[in-house]
N, C-alpha and C positions, 0 to 999 in steps of 0.2 A: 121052454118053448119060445120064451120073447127073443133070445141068441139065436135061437135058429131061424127067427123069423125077421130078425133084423138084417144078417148075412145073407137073407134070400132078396129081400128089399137092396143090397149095396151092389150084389151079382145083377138082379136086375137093371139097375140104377147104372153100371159100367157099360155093360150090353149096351144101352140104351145110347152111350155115348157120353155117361158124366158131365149133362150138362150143369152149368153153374148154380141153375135155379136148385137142383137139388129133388126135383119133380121125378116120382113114378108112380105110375099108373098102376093100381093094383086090383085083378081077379079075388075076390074073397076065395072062391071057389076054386079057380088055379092054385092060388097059395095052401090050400086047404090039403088037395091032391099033393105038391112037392114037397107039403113036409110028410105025407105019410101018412094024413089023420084023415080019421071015418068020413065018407062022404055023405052030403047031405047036411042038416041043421048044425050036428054038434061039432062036424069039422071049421063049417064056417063061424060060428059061436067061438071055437079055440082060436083060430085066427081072429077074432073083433076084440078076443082077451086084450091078445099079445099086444093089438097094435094098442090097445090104451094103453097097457105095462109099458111100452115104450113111448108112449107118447107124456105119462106120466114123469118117466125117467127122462123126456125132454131131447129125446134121439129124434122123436118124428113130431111134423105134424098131422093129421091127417084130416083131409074133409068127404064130406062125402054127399057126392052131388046130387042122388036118390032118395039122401034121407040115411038113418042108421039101419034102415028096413033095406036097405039097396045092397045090390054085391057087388059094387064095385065104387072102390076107394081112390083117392088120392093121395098120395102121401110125398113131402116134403123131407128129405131125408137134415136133419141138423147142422150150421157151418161144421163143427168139433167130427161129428162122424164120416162126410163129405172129405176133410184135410186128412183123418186115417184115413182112409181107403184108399185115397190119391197115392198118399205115401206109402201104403202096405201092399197095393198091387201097382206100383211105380207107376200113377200117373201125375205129372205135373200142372 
């Protein structure tokens, strides 16, 4: 789940225009929907996993301007993960 929730944060994050800060905005609830999982508590619950799994493994940071009780996130995509993705979907 944390791979596929991390590639949806680096798609978003290009879309967005790849800015430097590394900043995307995150729907709990949108992301909940794109990957596939049950709507409602336990999709957003799998999505709050992930982003600690990743935030533990030090790919994101995330804050969250509601509270942990809010659905919507911020997250800070990592320098290391930010330079792949530049590099793996050519951008410079």
């Amino acid at each position: 789940m944390g791979a596929r929730l991390e590639m949806l944060l680096v798609m978003q994050w290009l879309e967005d225009g790849a800015d430097e800060d590394g900043e995307v905005p995150l729907s709990v609830a949108w992301a909940a929907g794109e990957l596939g999982l049950e709507p409602g508590r336990s999709g957003m619950l799998a999505v709050m996993g992930a982003l600690g799994e990743l935030e533990d493994r030090r790919l994101v940071r995330v804050a969250w301007p509601s509270g942990t009780g809010g659905s919507e996130a911020h997250v800070t995509l990592a320098d290391e993960l930010r330079r792949d993705a530049r590099r793996l979907f050519g951008r410079s």
